[in-house]
N, CA and C atoms as an extended XYZ file, in Angstrom:
591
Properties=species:S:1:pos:R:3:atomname:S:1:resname:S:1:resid:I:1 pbc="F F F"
N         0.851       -1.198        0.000 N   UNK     1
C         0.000        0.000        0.000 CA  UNK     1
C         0.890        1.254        0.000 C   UNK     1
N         0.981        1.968       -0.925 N   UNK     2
C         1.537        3.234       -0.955 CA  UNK     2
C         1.371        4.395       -0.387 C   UNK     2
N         2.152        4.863        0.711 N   UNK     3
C         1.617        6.110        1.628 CA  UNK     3
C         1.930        7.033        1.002 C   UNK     3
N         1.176        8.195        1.428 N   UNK     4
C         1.213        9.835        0.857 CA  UNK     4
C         1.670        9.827        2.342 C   UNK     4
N         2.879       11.221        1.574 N   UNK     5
C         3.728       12.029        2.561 CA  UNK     5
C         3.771       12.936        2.300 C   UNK     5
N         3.243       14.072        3.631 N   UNK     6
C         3.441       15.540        2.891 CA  UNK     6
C         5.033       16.087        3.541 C   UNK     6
N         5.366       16.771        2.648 N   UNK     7
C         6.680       17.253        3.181 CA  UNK     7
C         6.812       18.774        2.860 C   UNK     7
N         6.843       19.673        4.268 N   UNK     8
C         7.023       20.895        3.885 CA  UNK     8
C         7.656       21.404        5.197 C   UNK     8
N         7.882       22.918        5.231 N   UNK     9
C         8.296       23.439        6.072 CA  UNK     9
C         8.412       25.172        6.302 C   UNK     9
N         9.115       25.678        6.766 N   UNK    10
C         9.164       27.422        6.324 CA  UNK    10
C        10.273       27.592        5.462 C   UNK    10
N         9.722       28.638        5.132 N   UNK    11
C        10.887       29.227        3.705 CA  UNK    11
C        12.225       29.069        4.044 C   UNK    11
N        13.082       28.377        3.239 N   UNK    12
C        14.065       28.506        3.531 CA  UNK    12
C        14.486       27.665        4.587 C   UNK    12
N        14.089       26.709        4.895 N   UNK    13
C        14.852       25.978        5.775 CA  UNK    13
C        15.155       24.859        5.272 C   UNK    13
N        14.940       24.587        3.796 N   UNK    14
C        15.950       23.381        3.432 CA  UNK    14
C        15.056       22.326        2.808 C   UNK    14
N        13.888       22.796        2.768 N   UNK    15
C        12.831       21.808        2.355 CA  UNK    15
C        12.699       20.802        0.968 C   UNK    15
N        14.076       21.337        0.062 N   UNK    16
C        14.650       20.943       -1.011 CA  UNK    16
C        15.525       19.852       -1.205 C   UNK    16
N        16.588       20.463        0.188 N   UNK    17
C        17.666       19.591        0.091 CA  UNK    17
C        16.906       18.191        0.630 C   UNK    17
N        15.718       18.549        1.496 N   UNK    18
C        15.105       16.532        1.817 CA  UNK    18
C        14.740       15.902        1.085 C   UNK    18
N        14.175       16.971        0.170 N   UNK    19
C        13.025       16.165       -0.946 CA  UNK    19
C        14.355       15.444       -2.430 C   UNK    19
N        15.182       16.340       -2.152 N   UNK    20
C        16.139       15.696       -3.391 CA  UNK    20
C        16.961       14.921       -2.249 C   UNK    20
N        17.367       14.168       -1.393 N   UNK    21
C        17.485       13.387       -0.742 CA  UNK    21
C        16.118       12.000       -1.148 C   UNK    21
N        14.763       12.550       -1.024 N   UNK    22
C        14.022       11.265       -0.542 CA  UNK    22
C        13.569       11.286       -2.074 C   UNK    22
N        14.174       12.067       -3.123 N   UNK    23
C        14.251       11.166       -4.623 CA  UNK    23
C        15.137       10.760       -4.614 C   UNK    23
N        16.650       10.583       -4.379 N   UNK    24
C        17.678        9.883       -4.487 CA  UNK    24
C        17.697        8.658       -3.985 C   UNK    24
N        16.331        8.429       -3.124 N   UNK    25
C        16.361        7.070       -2.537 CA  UNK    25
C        15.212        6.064       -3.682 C   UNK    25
N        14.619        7.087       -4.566 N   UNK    26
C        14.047        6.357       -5.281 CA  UNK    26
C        12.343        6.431       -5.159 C   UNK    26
N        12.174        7.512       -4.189 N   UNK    27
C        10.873        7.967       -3.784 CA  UNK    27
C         9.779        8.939       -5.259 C   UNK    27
N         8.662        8.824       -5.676 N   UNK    28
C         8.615        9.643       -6.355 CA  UNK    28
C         8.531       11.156       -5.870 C   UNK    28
N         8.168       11.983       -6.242 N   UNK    29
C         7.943       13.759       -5.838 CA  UNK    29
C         7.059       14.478       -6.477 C   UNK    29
N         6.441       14.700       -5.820 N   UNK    30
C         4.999       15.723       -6.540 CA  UNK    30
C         5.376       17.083       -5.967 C   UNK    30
N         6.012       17.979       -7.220 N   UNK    31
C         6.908       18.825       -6.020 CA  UNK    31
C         5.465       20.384       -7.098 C   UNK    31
N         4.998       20.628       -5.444 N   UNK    32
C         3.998       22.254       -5.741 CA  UNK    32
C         4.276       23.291       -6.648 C   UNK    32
N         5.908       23.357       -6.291 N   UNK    33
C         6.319       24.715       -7.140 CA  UNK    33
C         6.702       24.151       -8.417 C   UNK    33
N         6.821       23.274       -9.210 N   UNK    34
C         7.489       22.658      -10.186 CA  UNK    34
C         5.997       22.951      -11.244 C   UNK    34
N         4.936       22.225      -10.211 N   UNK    35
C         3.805       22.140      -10.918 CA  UNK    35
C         3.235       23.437      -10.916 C   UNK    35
N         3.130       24.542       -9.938 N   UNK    36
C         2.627       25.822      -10.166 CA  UNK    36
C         3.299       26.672      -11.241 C   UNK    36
N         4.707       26.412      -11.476 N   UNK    37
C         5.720       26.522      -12.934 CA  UNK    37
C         4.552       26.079      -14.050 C   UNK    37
N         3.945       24.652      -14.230 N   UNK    38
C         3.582       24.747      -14.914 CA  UNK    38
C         2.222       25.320      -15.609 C   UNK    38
N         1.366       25.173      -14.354 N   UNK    39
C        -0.090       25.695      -14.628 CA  UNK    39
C        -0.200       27.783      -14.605 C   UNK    39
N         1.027       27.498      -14.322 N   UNK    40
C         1.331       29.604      -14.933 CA  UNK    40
C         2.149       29.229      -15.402 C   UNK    40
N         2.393       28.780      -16.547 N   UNK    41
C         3.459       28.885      -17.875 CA  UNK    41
C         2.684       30.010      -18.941 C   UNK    41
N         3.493       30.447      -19.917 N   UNK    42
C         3.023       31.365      -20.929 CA  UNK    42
C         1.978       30.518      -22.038 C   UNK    42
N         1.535       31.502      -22.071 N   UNK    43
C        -0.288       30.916      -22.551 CA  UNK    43
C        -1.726       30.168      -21.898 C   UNK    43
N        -1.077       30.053      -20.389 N   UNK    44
C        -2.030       28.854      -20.128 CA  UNK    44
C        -3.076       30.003      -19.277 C   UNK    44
N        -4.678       29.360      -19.271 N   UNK    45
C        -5.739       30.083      -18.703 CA  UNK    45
C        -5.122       31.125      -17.375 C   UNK    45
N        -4.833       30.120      -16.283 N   UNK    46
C        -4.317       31.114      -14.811 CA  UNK    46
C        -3.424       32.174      -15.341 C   UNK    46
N        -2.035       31.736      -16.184 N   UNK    47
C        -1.519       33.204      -16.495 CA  UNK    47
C        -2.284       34.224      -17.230 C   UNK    47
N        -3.281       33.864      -17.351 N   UNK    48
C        -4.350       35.078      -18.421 CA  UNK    48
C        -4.964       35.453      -17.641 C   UNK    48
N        -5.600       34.808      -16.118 N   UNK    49
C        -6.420       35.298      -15.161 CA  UNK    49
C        -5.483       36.153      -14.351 C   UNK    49
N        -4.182       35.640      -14.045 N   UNK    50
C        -3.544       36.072      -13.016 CA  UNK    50
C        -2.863       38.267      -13.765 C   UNK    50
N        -2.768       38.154      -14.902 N   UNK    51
C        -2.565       39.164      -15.884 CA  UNK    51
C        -3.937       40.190      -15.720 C   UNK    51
N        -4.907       39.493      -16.070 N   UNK    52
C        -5.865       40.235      -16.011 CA  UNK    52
C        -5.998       40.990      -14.750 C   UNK    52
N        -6.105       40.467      -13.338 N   UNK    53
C        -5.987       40.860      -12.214 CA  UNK    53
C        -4.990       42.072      -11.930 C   UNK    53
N        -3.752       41.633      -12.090 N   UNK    54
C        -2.712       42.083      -11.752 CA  UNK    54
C        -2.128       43.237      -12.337 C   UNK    54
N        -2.551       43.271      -13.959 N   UNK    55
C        -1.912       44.021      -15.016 CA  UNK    55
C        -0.907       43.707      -15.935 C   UNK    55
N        -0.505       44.511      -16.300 N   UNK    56
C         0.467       43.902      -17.609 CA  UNK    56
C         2.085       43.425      -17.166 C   UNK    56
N         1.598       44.491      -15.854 N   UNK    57
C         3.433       44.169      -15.353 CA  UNK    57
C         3.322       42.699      -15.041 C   UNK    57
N         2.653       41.883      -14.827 N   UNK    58
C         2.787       40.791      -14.024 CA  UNK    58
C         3.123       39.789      -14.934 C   UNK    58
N         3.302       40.177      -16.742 N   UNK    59
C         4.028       38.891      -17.560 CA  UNK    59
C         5.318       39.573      -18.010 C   UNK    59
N         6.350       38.864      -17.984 N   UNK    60
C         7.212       39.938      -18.686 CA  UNK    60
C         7.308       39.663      -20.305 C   UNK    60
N         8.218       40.286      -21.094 N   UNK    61
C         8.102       40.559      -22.371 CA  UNK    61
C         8.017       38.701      -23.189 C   UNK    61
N         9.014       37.840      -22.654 N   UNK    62
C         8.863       36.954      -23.061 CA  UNK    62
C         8.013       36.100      -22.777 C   UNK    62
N         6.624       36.118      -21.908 N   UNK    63
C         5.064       35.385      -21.794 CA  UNK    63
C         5.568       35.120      -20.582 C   UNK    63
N         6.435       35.000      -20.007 N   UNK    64
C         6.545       34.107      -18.642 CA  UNK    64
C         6.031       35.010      -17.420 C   UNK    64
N         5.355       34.416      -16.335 N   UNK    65
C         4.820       35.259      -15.166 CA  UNK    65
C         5.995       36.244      -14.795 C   UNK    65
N         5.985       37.177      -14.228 N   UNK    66
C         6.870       37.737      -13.785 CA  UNK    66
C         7.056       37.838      -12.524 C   UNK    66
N         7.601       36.752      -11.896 N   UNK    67
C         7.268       36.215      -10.911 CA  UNK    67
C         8.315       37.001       -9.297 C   UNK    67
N         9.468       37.650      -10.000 N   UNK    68
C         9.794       38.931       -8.820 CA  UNK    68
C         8.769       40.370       -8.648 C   UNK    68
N         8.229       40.279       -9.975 N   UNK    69
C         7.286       41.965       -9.511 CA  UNK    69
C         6.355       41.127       -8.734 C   UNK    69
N         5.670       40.394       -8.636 N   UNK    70
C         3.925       39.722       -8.596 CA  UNK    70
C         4.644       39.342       -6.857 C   UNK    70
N         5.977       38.654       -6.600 N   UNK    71
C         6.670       38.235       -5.228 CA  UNK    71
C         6.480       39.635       -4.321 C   UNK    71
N         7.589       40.350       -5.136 N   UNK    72
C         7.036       41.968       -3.858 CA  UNK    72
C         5.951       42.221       -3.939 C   UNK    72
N         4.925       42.155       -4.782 N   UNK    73
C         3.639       42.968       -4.571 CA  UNK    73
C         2.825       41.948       -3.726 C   UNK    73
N         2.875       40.518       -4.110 N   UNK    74
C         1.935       39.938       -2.968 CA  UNK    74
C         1.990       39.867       -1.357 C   UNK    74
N         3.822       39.758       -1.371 N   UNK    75
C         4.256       39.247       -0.306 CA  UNK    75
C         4.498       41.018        0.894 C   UNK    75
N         3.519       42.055        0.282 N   UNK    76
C         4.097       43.358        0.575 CA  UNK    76
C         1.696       43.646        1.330 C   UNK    76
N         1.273       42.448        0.689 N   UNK    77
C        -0.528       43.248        1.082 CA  UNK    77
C        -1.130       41.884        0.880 C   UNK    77
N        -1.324       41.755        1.997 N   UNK    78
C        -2.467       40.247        2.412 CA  UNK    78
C        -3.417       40.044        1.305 C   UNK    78
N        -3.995       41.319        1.223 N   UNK    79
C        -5.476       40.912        0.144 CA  UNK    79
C        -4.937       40.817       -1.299 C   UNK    79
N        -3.447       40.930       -1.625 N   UNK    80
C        -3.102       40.464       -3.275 CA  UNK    80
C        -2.859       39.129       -3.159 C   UNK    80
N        -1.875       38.824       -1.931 N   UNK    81
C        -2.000       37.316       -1.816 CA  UNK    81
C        -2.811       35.939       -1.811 C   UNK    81
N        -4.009       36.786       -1.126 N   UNK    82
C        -5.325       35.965       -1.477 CA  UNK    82
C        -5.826       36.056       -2.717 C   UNK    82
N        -6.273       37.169       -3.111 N   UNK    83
C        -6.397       37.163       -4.762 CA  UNK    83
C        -5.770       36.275       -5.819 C   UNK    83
N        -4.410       36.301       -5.354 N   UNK    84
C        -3.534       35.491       -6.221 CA  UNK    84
C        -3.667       33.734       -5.931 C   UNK    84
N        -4.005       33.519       -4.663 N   UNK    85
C        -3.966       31.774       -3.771 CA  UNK    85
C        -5.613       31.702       -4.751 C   UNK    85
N        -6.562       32.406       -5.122 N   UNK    86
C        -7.987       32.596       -5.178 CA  UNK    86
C        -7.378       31.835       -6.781 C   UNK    86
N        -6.723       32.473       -7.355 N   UNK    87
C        -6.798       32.205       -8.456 CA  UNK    87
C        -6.243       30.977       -9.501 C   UNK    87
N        -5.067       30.414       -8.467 N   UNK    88
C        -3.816       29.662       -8.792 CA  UNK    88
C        -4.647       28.259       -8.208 C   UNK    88
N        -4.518       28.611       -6.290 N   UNK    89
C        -5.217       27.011       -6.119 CA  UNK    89
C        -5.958       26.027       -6.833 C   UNK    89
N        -7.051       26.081       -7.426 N   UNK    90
C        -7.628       25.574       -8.283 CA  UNK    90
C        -6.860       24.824       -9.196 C   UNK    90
N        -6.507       25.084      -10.124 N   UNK    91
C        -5.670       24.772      -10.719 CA  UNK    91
C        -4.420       23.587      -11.082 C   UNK    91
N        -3.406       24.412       -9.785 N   UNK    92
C        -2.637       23.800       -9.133 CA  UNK    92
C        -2.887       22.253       -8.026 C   UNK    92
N        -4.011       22.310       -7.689 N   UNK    93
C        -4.366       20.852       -6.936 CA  UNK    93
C        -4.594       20.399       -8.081 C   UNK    93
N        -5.905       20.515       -8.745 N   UNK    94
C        -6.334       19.459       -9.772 CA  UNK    94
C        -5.028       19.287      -11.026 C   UNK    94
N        -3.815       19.635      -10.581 N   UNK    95
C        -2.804       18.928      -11.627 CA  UNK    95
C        -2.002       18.307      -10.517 C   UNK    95
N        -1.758       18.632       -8.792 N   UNK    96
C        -1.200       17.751       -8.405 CA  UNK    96
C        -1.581       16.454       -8.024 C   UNK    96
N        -3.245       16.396       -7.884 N   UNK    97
C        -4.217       14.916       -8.049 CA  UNK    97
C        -3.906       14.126       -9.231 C   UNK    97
N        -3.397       14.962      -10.406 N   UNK    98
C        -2.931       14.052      -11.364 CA  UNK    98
C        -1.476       13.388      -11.212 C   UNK    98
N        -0.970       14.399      -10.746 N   UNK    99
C         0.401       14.001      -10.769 CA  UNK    99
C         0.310       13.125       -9.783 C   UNK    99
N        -0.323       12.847       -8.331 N   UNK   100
C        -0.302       11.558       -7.653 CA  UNK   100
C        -0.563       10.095       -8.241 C   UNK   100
N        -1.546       10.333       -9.064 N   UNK   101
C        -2.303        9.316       -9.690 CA  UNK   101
C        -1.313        8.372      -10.922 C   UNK   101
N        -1.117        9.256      -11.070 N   UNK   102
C         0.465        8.974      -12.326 CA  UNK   102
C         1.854        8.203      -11.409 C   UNK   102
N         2.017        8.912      -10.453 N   UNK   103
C         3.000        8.667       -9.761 CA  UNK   103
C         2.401        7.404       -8.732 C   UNK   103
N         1.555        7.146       -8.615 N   UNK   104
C         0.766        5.602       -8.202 CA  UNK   104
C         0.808        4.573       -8.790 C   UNK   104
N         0.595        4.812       -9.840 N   UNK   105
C         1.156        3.592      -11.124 CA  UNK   105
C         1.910        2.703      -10.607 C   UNK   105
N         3.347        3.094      -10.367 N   UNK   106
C         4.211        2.245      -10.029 CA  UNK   106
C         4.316        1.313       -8.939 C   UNK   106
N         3.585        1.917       -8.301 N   UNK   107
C         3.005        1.403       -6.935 CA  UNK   107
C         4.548        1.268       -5.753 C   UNK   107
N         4.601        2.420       -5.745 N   UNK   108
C         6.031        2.919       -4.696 CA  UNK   108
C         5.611        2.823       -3.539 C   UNK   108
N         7.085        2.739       -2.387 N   UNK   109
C         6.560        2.367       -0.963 CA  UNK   109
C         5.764        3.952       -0.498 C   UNK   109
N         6.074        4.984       -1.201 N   UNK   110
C         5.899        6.459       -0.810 CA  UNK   110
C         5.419        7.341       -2.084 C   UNK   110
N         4.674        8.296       -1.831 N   UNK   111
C         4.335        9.055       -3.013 CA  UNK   111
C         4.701       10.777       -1.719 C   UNK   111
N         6.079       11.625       -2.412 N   UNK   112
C         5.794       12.965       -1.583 CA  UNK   112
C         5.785       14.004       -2.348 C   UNK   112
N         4.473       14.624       -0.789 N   UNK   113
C         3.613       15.300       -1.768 CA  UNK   113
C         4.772       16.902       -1.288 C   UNK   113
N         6.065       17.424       -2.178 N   UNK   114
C         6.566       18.235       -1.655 CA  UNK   114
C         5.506       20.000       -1.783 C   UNK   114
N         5.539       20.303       -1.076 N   UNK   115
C         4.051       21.661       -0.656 CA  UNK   115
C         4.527       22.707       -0.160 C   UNK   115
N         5.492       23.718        0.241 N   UNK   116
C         5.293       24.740        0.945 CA  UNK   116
C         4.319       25.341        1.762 C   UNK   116
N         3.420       25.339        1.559 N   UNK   117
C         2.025       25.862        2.369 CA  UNK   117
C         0.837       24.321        2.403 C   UNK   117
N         1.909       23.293        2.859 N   UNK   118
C         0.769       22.428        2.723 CA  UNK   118
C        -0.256       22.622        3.722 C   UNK   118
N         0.097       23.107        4.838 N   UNK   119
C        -1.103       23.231        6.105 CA  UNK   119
C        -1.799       24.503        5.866 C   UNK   119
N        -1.424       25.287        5.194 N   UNK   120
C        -2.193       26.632        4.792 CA  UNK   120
C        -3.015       26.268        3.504 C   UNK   120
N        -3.047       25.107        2.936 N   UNK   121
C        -3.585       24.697        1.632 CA  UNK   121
C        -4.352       23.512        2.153 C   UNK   121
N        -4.315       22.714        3.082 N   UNK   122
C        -5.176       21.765        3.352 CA  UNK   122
C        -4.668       20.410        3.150 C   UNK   122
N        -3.560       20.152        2.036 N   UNK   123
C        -3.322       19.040        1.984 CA  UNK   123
C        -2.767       17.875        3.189 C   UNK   123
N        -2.380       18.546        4.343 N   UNK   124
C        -1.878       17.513        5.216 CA  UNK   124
C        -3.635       16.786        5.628 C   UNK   124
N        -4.765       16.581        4.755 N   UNK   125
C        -5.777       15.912        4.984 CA  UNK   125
C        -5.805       14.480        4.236 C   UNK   125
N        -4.795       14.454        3.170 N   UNK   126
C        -4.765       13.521        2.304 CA  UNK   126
C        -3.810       13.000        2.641 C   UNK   126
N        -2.810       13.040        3.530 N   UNK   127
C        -1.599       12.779        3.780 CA  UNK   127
C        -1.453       11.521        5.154 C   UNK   127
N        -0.745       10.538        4.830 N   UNK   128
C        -0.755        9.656        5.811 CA  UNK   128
C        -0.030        9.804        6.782 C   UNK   128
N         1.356       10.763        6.281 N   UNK   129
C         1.916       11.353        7.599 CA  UNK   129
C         2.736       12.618        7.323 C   UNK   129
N         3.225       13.975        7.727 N   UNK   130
C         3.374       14.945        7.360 CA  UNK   130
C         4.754       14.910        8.269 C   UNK   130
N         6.051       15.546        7.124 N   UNK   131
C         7.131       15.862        7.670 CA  UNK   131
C         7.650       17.502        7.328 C   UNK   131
N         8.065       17.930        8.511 N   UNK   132
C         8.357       19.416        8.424 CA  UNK   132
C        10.099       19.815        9.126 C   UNK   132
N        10.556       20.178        7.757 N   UNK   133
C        11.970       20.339        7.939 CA  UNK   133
C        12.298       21.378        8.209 C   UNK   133
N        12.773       22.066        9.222 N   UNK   134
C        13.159       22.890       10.917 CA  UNK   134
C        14.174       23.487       10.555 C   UNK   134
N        14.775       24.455       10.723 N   UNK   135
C        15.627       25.573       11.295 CA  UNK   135
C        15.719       26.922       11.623 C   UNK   135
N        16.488       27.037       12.444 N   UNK   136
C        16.370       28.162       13.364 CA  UNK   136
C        16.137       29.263       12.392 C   UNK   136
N        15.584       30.725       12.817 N   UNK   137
C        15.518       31.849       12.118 CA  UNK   137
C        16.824       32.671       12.110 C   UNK   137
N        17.766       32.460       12.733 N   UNK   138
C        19.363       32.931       12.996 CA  UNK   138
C        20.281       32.537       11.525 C   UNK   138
N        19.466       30.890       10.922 N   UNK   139
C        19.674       30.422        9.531 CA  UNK   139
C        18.959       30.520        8.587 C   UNK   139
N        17.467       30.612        8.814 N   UNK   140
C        17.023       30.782        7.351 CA  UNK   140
C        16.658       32.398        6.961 C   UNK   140
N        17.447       33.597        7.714 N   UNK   141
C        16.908       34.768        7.284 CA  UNK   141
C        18.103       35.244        6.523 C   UNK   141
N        19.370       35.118        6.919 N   UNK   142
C        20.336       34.813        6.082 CA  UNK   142
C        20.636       34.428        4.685 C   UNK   142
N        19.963       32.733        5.034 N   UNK   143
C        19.928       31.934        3.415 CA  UNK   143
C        18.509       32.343        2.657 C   UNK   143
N        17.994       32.775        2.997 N   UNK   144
C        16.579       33.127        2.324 CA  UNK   144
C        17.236       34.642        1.435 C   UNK   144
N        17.521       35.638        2.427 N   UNK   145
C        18.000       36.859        1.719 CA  UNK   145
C        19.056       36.628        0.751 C   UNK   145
N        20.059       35.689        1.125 N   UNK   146
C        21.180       35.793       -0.461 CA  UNK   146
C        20.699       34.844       -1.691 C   UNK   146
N        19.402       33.729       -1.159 N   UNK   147
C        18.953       32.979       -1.860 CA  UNK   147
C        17.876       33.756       -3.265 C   UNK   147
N        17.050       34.597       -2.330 N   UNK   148
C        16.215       35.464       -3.207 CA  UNK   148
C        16.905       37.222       -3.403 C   UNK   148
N        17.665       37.241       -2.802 N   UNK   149
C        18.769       38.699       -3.397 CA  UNK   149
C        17.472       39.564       -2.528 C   UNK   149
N        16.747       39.265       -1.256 N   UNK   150
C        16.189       40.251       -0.200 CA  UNK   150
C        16.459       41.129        0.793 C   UNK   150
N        16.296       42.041        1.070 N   UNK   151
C        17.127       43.141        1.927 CA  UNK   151
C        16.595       42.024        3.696 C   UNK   151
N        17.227       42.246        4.699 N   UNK   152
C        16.640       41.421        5.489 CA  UNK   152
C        14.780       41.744        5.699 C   UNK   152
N        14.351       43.052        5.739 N   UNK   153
C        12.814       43.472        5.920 CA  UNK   153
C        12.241       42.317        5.028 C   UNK   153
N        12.346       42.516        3.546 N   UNK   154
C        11.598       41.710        2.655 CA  UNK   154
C        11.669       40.426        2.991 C   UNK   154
N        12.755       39.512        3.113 N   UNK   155
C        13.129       38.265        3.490 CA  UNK   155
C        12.093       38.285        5.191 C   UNK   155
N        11.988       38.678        5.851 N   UNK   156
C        10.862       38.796        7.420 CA  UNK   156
C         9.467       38.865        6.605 C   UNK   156
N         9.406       39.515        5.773 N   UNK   157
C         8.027       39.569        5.180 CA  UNK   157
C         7.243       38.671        4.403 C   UNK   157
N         8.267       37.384        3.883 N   UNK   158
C         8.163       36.365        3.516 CA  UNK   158
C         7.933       35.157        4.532 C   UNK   158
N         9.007       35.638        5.410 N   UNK   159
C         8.227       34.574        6.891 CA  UNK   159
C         7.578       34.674        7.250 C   UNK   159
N         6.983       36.114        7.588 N   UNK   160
C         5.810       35.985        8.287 CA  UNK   160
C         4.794       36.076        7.546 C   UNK   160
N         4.763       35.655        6.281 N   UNK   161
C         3.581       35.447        5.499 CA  UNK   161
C         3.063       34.356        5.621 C   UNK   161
N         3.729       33.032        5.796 N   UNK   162
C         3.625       32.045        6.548 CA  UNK   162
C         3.042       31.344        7.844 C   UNK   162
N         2.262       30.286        7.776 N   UNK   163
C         1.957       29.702        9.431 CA  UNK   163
C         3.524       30.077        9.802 C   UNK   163
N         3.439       30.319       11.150 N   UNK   164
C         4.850       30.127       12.000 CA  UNK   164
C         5.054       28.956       12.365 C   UNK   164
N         6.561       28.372       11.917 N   UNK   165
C         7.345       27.209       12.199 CA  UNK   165
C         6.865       26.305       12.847 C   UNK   165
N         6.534       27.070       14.375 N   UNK   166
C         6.907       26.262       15.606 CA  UNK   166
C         5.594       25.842       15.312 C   UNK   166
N         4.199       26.249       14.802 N   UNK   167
C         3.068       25.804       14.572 CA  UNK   167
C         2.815       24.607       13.987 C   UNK   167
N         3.739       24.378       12.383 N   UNK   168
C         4.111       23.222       11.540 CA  UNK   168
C         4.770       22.296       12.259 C   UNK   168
N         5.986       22.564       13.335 N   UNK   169
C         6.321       21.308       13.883 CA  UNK   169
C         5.782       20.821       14.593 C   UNK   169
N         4.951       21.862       15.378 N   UNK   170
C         3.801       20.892       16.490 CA  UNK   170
C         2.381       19.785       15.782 C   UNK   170
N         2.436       20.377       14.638 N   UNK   171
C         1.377       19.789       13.839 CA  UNK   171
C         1.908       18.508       12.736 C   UNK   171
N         3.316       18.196       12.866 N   UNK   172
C         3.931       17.592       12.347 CA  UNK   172
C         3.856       16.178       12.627 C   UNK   172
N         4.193       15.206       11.684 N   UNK   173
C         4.600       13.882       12.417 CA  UNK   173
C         5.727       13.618       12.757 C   UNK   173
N         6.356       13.924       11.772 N   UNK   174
C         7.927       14.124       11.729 CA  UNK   174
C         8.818       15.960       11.871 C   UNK   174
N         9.734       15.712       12.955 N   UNK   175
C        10.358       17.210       12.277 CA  UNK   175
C        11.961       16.788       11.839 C   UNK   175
N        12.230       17.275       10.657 N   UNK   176
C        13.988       17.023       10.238 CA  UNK   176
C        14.715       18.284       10.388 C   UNK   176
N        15.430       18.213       11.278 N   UNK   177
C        16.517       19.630       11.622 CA  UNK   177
C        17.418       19.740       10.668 C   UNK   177
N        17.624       20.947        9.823 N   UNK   178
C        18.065       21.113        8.751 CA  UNK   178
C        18.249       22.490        8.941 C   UNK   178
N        18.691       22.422       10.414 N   UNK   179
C        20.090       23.646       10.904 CA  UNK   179
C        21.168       23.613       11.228 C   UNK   179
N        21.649       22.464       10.974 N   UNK   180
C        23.076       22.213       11.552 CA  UNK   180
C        23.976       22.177       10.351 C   UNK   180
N        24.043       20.711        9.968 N   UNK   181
C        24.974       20.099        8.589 CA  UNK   181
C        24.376       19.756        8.285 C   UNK   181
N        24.430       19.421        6.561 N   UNK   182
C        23.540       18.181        5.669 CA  UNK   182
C        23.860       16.895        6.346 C   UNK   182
N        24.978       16.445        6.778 N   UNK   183
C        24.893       14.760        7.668 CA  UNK   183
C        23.699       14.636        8.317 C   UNK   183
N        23.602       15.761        9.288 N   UNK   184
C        22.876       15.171       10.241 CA  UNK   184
C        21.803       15.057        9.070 C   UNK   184
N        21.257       16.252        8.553 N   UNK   185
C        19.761       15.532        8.224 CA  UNK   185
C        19.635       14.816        6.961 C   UNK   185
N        20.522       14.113        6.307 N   UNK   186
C        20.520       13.133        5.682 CA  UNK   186
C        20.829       11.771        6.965 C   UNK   186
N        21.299       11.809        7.920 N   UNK   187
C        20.741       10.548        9.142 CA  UNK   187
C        19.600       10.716        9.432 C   UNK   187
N        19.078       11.737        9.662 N   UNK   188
C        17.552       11.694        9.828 CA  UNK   188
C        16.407       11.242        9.033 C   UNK   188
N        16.808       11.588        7.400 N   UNK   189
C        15.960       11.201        6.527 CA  UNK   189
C        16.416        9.964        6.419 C   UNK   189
N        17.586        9.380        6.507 N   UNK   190
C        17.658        7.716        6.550 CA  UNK   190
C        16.926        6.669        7.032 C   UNK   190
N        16.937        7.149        8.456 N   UNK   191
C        16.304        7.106        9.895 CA  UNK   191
C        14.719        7.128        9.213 C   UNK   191
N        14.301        7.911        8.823 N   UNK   192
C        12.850        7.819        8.560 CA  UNK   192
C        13.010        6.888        7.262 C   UNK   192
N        13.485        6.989        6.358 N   UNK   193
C        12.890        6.192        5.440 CA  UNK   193
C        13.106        4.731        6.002 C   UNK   193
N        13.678        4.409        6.518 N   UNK   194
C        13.438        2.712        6.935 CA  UNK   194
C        12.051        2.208        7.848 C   UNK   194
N        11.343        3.440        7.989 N   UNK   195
C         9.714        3.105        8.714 CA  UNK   195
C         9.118        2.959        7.763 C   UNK   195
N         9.409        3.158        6.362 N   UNK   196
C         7.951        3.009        5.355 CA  UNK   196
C         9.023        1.727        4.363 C   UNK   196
N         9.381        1.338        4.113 N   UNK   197
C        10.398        0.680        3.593 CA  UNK   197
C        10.677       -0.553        3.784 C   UNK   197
């Protein structure tokens, strides 16, 4: 029987380096942002809704979202952010239900569902057990700002756009600390994958 795993965490704390860890073990990945890449690609309905909303600035010259103006403007006024979650969600689930379904086929010990906002989106309901990868704010305000080129304010404004951390790990099944070294939390993700395995 193949379990769904949701795997997410706060910005910037590494939620990448697990998930390309728990494909290297051979796990599949239903990764949110890969697929929200695709359902706002140039031409498709949401980038025509999300344009319309937003304005012209929000595609740039070559069709693609313009996805640093549309970042400061959402992540700068609650009610664009919703506007924008109003418009995308939709969308974006009913292609990651596909992408599970596809990725079931094979009939793997694990299907993860990688999410950023999975508890702000609902999916830890479909999920047989939810892992949330941890580190301190001393590390991810740092790697977040040279990661996205953010002054530290903007990079805070991105966290706290977010459930807070400590909320996700209490609501967690699993938490992977992914503030120290990659060892440790590649022992940790080891460590877990031999419970479904």
């Amino acid at each position: 029987m193949t379990q769904i795993i949701g795997l997410t965490g706060g910005i910037a704390t590494g939620k990448s380096t697990v998930s390309k860890m728990l494909a290297d073990a051979g796990l599949p990945i239903v990764d949110a942002d890969k697929i929200a890449w695709q359902v706002e690609g140039p031409g498709t309905p949401t980038l025509a809704k999300i344009a319309a909303h937003f304005g012209p600035a929000a595609v740039l010259p070559d069709g693609h979202l313009n996805r640093r103006w549309l970042g400061h403007r959402v992540f700068s006024d609650a009610n664009d952010l919703a506007a924008l979650n109003a418009i995308t969600s939709g969308p974006i689930q009913h292609a990651m239900l596909t992408a599970i379904v596809a990725a079931g086929q094979a009939k793997p010990a694990a299907i993860i569902l990688d999410v950023p906002l999975l508890f702000e989106s609902g999916w830890q309901h479909v999920c047989d057990q939810v892992i949330v990868v941890s580190a301190p704010t001393r590390v991810v305000l740092p790697r977040l700002m040279a990661r996205n080129h953010l002054t530290a304010t903007a990079a805070q404004a991105r966290i706290d756009s977010q459930m807070p951390l400590a909320e996700k790990c209490q609501r967690a099944d699993i938490v992977i600390d992914n503030g120290q070294n990659v060892d440790k939390t590649r022992t940790a993700v080891l460590k877990w994958l031999k419970t479904i395995k």
